[in-house]
Every structure is written in C-alpha cells, then in structure tokens.
MOPAC internal coordinates of N, CA, C and O (Angstrom, degrees):
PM7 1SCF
backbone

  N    0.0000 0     0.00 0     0.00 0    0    0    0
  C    1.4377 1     0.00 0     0.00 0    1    0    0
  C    1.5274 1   108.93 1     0.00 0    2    1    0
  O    1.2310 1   123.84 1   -39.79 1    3    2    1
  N    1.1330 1   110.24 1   140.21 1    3    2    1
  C    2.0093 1   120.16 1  -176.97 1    5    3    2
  C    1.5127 1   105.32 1   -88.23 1    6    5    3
  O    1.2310 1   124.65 1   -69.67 1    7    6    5
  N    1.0553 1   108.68 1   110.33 1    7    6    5
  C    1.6897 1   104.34 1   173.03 1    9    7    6
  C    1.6343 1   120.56 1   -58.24 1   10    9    7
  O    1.2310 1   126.07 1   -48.07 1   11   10    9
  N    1.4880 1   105.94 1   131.93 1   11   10    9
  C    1.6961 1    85.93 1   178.70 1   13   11   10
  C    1.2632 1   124.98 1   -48.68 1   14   13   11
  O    1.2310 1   119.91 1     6.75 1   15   14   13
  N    1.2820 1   117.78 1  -173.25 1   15   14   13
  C    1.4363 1   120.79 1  -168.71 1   17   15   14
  C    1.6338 1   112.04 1  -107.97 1   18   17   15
  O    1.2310 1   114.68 1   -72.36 1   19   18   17
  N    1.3019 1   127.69 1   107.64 1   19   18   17
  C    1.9208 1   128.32 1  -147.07 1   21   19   18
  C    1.5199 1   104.38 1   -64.08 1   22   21   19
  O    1.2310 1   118.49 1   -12.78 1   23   22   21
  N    1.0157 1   120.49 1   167.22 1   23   22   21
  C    1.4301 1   125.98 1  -161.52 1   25   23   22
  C    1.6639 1   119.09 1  -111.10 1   26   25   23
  O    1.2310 1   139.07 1   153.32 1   27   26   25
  N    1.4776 1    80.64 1   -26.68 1   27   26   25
  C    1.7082 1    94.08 1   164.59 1   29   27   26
  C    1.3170 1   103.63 1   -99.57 1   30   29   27
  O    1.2310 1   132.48 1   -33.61 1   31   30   29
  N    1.7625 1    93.49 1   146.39 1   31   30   29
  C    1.3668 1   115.88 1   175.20 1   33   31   30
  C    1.1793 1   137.95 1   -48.15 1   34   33   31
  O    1.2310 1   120.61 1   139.88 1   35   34   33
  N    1.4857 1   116.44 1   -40.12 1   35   34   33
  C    1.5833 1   131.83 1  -175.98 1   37   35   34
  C    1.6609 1   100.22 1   -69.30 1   38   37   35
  O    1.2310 1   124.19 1   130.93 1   39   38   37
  N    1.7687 1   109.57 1   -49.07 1   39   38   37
  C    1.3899 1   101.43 1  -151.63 1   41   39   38
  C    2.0676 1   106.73 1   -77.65 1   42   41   39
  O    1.2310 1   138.91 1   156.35 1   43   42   41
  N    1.6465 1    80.95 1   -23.65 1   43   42   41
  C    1.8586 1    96.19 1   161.06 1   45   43   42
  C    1.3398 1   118.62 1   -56.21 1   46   45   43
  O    1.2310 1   113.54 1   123.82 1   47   46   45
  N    1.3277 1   129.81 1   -56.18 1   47   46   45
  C    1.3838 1   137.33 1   167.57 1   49   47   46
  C    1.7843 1   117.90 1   -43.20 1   50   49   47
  O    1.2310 1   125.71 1   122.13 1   51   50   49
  N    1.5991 1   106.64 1   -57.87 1   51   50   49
  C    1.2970 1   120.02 1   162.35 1   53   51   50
  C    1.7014 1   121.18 1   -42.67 1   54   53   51
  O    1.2310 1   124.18 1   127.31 1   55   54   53
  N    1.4146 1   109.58 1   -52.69 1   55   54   53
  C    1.5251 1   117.27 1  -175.60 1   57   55   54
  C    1.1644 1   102.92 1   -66.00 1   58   57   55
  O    1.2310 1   112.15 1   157.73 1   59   58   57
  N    1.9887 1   132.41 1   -22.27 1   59   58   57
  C    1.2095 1   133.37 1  -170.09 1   61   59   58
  C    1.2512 1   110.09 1   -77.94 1   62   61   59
  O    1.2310 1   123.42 1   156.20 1   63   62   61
  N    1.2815 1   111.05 1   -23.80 1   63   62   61
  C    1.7702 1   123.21 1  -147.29 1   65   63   62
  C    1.5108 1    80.74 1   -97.75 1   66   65   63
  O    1.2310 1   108.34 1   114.64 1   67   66   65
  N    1.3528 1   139.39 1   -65.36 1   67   66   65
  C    1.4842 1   146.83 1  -174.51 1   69   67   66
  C    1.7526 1   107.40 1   -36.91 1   70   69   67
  O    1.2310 1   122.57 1   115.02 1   71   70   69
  N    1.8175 1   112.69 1   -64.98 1   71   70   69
  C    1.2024 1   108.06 1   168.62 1   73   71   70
  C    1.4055 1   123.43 1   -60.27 1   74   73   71
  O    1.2310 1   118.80 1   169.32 1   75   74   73
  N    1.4692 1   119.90 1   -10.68 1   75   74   73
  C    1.9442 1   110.52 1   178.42 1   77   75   74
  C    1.5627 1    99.48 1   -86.10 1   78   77   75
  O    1.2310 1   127.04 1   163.78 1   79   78   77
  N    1.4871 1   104.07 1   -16.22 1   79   78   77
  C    1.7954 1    97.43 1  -175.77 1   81   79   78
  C    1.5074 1   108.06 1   -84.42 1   82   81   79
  O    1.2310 1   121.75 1   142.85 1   83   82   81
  N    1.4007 1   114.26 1   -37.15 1   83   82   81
  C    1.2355 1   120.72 1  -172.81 1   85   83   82
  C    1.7245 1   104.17 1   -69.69 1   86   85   83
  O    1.2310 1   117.80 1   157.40 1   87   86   85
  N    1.1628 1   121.80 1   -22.60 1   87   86   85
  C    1.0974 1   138.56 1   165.40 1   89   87   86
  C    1.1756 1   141.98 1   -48.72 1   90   89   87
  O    1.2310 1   127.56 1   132.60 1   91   90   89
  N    1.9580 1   103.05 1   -47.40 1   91   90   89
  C    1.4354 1   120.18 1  -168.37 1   93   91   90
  C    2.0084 1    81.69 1  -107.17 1   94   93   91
  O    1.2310 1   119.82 1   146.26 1   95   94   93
  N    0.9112 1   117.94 1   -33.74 1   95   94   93
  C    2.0714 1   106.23 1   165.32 1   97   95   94
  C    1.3331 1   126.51 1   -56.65 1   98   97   95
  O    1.2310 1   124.33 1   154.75 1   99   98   97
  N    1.3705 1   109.29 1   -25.25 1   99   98   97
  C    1.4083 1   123.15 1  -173.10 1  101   99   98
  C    1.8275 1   109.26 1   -85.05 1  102  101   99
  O    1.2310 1   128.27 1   146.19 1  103  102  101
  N    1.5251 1   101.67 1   -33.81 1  103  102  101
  C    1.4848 1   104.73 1   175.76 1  105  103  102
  C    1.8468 1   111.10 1   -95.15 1  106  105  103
  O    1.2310 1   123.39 1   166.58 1  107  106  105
  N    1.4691 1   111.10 1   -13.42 1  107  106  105
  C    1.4748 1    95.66 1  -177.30 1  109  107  106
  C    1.5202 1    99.53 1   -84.65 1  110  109  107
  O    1.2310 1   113.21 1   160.95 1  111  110  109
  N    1.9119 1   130.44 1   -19.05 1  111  110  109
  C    0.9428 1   108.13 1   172.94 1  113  111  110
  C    1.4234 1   110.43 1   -78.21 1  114  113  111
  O    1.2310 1   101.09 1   159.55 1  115  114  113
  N    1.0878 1   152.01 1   -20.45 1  115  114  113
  C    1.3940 1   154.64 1  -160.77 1  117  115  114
  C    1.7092 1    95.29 1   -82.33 1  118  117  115
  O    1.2310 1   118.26 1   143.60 1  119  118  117
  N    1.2998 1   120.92 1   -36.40 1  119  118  117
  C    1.8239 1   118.66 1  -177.49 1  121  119  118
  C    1.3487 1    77.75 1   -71.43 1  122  121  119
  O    1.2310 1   100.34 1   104.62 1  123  122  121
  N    1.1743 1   153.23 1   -75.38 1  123  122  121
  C    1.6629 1   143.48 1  -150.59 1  125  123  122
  C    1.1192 1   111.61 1   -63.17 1  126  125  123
  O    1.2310 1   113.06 1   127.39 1  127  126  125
  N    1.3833 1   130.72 1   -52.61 1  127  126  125
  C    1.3839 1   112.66 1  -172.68 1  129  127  126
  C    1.7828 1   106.57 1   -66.07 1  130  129  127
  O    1.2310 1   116.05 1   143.02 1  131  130  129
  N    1.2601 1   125.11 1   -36.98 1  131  130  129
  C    1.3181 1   127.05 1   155.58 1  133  131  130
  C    1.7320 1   119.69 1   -31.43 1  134  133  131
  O    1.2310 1   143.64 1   129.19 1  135  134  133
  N    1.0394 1    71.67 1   -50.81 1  135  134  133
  C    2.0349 1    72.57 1  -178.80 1  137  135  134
  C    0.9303 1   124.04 1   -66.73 1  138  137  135
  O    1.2310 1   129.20 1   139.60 1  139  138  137
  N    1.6562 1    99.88 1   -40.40 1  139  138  137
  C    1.9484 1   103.42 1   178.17 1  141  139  138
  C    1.7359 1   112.58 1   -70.00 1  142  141  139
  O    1.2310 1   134.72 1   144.84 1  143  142  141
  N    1.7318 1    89.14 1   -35.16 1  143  142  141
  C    1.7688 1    95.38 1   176.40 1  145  143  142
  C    1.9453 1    95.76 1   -43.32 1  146  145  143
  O    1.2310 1   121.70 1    90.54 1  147  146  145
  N    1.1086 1   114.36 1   -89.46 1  147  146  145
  C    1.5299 1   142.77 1   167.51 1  149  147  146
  C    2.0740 1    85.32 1    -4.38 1  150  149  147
  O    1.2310 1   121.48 1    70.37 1  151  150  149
  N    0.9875 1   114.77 1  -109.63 1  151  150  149
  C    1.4047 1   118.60 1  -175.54 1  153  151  150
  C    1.6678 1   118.69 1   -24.13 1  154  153  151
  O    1.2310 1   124.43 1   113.60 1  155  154  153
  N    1.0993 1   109.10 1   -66.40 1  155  154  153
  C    1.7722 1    97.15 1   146.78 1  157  155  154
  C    0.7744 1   143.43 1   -58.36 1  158  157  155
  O    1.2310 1   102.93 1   168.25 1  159  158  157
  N    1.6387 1   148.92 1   -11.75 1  159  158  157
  C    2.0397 1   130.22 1   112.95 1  161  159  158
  C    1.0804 1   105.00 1   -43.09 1  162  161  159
  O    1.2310 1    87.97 1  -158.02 1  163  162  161
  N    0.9132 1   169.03 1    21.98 1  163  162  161
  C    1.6964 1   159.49 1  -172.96 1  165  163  162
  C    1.3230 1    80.93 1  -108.68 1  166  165  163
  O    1.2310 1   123.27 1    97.79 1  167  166  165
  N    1.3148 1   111.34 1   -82.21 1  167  166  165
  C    1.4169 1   119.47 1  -146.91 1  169  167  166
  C    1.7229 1   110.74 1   -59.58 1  170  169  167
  O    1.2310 1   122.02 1   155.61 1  171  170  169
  N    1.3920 1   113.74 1   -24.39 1  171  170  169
  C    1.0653 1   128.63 1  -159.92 1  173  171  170
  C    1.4395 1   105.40 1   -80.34 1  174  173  171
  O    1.2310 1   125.00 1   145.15 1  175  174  173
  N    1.6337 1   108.00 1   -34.85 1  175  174  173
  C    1.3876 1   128.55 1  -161.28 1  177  175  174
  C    1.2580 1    93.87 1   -96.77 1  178  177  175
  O    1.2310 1   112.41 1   147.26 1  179  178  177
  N    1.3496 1   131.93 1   -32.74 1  179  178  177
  C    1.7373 1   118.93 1   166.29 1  181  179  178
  C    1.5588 1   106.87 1   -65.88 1  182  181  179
  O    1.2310 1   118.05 1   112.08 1  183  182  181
  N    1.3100 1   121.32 1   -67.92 1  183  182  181
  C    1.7939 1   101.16 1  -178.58 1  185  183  182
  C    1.4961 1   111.08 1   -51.90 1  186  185  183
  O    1.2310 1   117.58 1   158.83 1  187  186  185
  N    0.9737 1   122.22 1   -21.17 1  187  186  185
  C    1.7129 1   110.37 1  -173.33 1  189  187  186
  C    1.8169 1    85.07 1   -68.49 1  190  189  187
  O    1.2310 1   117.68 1   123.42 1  191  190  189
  N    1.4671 1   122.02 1   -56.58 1  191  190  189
  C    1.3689 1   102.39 1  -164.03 1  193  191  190
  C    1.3844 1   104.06 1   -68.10 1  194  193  191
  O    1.2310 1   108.89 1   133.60 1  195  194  193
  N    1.0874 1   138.40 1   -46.40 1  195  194  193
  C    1.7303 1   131.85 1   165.06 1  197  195  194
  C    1.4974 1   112.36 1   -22.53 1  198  197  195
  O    1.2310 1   107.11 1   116.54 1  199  198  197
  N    1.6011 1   141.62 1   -63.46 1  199  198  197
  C    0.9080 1   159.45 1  -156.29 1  201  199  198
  C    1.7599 1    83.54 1   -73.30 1  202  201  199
  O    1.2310 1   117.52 1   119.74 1  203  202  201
  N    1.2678 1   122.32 1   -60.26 1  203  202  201
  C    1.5653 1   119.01 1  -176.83 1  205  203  202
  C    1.5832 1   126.83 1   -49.49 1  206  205  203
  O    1.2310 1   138.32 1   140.23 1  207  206  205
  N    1.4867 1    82.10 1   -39.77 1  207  206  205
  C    1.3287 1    92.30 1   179.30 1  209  207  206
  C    1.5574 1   116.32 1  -104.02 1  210  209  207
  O    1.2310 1   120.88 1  -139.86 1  211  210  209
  N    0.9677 1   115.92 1    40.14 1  211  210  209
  C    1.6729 1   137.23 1   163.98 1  213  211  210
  C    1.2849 1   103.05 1  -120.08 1  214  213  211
  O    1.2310 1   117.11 1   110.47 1  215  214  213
  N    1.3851 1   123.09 1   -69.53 1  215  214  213
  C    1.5887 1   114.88 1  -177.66 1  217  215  214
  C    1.8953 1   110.33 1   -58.85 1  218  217  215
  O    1.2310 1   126.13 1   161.72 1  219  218  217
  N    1.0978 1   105.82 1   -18.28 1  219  218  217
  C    1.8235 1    82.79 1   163.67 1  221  219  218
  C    1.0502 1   114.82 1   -89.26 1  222  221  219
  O    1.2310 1   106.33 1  -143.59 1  223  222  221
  N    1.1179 1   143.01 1    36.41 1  223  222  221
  C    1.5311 1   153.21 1  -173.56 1  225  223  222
  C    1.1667 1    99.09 1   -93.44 1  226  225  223
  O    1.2310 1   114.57 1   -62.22 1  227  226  225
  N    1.8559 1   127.90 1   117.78 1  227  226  225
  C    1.0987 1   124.19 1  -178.87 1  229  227  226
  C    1.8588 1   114.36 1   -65.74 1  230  229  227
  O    1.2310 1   130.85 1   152.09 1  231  230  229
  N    1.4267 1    96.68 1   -27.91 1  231  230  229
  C    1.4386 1   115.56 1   163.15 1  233  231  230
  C    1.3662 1   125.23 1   -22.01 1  234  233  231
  O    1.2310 1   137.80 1    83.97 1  235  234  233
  N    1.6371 1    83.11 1   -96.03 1  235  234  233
  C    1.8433 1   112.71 1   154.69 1  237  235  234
  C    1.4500 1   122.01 1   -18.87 1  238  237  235
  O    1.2310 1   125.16 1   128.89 1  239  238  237
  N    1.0873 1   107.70 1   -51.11 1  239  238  237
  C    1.9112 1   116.49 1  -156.61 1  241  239  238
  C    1.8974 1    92.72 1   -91.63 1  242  241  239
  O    1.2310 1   129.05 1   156.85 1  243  242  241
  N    1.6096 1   100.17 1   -23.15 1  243  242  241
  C    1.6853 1    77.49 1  -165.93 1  245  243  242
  C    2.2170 1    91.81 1   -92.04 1  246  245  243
  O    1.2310 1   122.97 1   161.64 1  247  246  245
  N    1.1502 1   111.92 1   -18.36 1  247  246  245
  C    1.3184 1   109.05 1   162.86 1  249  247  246
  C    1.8474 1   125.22 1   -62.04 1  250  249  247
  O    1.2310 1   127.98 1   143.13 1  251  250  249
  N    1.1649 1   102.24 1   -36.87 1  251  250  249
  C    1.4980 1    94.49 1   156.56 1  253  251  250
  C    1.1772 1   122.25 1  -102.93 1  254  253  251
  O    1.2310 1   109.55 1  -153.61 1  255  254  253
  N    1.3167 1   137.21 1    26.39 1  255  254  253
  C    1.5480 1   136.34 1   143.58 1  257  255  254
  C    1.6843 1   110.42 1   -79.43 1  258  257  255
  O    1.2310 1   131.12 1   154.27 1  259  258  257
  N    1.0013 1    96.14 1   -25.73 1  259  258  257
  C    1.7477 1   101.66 1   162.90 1  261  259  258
  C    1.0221 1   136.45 1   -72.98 1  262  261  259
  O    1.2310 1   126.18 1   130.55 1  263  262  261
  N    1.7912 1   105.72 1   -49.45 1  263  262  261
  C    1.4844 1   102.36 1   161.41 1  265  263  262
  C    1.4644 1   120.89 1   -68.89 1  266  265  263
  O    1.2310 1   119.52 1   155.59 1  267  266  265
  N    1.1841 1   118.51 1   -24.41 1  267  266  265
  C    1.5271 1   121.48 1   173.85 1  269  267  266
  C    1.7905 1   108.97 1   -50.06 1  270  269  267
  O    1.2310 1   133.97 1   132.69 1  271  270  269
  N    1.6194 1    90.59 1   -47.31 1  271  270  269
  C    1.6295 1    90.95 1  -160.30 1  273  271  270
  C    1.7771 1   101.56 1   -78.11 1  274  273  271
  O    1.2310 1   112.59 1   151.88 1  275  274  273
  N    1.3661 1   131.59 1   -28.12 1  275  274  273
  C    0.9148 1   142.92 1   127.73 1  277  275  274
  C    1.8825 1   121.76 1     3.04 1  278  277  275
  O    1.2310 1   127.94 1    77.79 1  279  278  277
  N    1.2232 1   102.31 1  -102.21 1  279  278  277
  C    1.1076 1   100.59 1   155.68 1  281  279  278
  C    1.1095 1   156.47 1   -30.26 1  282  281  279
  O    1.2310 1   125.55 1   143.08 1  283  282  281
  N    1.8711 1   106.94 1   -36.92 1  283  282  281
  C    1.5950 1   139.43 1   168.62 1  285  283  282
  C    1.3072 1    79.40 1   -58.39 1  286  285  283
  O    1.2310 1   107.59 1    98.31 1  287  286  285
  N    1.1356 1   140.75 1   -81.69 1  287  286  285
  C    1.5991 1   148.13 1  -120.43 1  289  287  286
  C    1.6407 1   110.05 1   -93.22 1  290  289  287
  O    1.2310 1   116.14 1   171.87 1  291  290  289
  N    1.5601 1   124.93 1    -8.13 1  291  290  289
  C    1.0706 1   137.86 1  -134.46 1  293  291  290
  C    1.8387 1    96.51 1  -122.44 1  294  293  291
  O    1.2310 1   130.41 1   163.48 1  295  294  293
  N    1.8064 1    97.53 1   -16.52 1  295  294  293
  C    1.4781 1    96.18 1   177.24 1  297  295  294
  C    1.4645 1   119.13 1   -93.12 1  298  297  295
  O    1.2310 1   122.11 1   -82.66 1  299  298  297
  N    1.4384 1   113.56 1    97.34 1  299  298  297
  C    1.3020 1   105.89 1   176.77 1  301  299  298
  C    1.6361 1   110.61 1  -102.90 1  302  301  299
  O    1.2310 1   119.10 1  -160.37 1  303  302  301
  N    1.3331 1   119.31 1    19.63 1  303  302  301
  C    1.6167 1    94.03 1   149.55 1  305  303  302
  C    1.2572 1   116.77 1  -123.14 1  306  305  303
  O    1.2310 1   116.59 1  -146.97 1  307  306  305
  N    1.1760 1   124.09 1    33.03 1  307  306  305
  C    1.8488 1   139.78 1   152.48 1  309  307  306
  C    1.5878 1    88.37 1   -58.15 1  310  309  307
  O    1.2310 1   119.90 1     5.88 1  311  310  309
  N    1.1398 1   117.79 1  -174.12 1  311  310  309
  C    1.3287 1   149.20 1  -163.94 1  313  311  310
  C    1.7344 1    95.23 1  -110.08 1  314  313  311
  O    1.2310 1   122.12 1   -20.51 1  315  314  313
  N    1.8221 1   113.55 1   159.49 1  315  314  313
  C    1.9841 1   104.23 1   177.67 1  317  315  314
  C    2.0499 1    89.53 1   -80.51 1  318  317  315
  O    1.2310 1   125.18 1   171.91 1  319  318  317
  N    1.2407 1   107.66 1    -8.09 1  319  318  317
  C    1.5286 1    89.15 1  -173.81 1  321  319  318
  C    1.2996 1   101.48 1   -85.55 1  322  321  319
  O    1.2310 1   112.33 1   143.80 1  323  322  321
  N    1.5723 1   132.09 1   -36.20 1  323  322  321
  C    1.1732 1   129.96 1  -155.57 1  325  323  322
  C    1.8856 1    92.83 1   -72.81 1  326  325  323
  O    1.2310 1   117.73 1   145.62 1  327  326  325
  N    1.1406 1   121.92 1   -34.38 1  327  326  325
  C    1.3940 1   121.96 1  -171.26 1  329  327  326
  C    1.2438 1   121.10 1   -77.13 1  330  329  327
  O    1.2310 1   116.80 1   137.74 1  331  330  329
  N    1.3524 1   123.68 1   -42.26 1  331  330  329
  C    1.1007 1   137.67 1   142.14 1  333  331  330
  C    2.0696 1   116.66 1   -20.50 1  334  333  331
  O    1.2310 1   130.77 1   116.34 1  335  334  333
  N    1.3749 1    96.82 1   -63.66 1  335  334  333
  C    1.1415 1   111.36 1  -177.80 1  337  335  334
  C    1.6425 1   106.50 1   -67.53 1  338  337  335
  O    1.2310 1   108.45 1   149.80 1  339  338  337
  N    0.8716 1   139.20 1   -30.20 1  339  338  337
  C    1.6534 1   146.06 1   143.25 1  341  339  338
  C    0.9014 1   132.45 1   -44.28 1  342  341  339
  O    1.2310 1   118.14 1   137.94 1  343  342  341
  N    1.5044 1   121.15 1   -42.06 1  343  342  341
  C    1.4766 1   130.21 1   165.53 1  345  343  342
  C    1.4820 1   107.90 1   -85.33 1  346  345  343
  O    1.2310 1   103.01 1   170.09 1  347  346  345
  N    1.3779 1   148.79 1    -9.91 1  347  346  345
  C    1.1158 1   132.65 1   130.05 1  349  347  346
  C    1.0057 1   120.85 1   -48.21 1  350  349  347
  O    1.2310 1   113.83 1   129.82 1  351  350  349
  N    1.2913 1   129.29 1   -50.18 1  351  350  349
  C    1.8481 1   119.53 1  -165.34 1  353  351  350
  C    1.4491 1    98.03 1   -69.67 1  354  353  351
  O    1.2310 1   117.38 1   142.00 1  355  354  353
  N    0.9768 1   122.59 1   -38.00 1  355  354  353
  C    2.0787 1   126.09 1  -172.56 1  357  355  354
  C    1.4105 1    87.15 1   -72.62 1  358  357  355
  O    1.2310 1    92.64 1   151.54 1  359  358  357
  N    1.3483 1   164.26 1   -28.46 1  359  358  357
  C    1.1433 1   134.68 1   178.22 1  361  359  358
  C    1.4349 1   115.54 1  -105.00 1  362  361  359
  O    1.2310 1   120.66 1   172.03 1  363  362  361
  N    1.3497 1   116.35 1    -7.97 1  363  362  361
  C    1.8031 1   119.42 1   160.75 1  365  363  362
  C    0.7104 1   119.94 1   -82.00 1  366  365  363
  O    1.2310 1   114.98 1   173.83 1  367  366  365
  N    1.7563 1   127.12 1    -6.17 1  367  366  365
  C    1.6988 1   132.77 1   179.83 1  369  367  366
  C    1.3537 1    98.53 1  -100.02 1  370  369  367
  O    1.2310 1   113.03 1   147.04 1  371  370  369
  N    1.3528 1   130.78 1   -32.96 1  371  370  369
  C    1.5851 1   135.58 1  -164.97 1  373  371  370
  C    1.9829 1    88.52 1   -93.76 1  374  373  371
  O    1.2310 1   106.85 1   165.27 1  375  374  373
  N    1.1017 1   142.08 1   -14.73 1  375  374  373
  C    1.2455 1   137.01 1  -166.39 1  377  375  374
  C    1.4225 1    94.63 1   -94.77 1  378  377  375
  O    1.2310 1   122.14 1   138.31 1  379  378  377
  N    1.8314 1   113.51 1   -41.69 1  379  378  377
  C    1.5172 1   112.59 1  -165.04 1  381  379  378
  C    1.7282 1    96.41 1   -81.43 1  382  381  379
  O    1.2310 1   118.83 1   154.10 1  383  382  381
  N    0.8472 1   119.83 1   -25.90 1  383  382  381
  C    1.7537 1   103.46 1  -179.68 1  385  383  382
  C    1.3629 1   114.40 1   -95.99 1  386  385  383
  O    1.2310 1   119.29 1  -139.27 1  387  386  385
  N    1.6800 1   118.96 1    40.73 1  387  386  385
  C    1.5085 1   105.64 1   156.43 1  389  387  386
  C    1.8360 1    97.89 1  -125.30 1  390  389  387
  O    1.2310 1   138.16 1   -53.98 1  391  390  389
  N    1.1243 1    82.42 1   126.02 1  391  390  389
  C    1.6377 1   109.57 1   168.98 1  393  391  390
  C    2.1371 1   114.75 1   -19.80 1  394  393  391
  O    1.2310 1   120.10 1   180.00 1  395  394  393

C-alpha cells in the first residue's frame, strides 16, 4: 500500500529526501550486481578462449586422435564387426578433417 502524500511541507520534503536515498541505493546496488554479472563473462569468456585455444593445438588434437584410436582398439568385448566398424569411423573422421 502507498502512503498518502503528507500535507505539511517539512514532512513532504523529508518523504522526498527518503525516496531520492532509497533511490540512489537501489541503483548503486544494480551498478554492482551488473559488474559482478560483467566480471563473470570475463572470466568465463577467457577460459572459453583458453579451452579454444588448446583444442587448436596441433599437439592436443594429435593426442586425442590417439586416445581415440586407442580406445577404438581397446574394445575387446564389442563384437570383430563392431570394432572394425569403429576403426572405420576413426579413420573417416581423421581423413575428413585434413584440408
């Protein structure tokens, strides 16, 4: 409920001064939670580029083509077709990503 609005001057002036304070608290927390919002994409948006710039690592990519192929090779209670069929897909995926 909105309290009426006082009739005398002082306590009018007073109620003015309360809502400009409640006012200027209400927006310095809103710049902060903004900021922290703001500072947390930062941080988020630097490991995302870290993470980017690790997986283009010719390094990187040829270490998990290993463990991939690794792994392909590592299932011996699949079926010889199911493995087979694994070690095709690991060399049509490693064939389709060279230029």
């Amino acid at each position: 409920m909105i309290p009426r609005i006082p009739e005398d001057p002082a306590r009018r002036a007073q109620r003015k001064a309360d809502l400009l304070m409640a006012s200027q608290l209400l927006r310095g927390q809103a710049v902060l939670a903004v900021d922290d919002l703001g500072q947390r994409a930062d941080h988020w948006g630097r490991r995302w580029l870290w993470l980017r710039a690790q997986l283009a690592d010719p390094w990187v990519r040829t270490a998990g083509a290993l463990g991939a192929a690794f792994m392909a090779g590592s299932g011996r209670r699949r079926g010889r077709w199911m493995q087979a069929l694994r070690w095709g897909l690991l060399a049509w995926r490693i064939w389709r990503r060279k230029p």
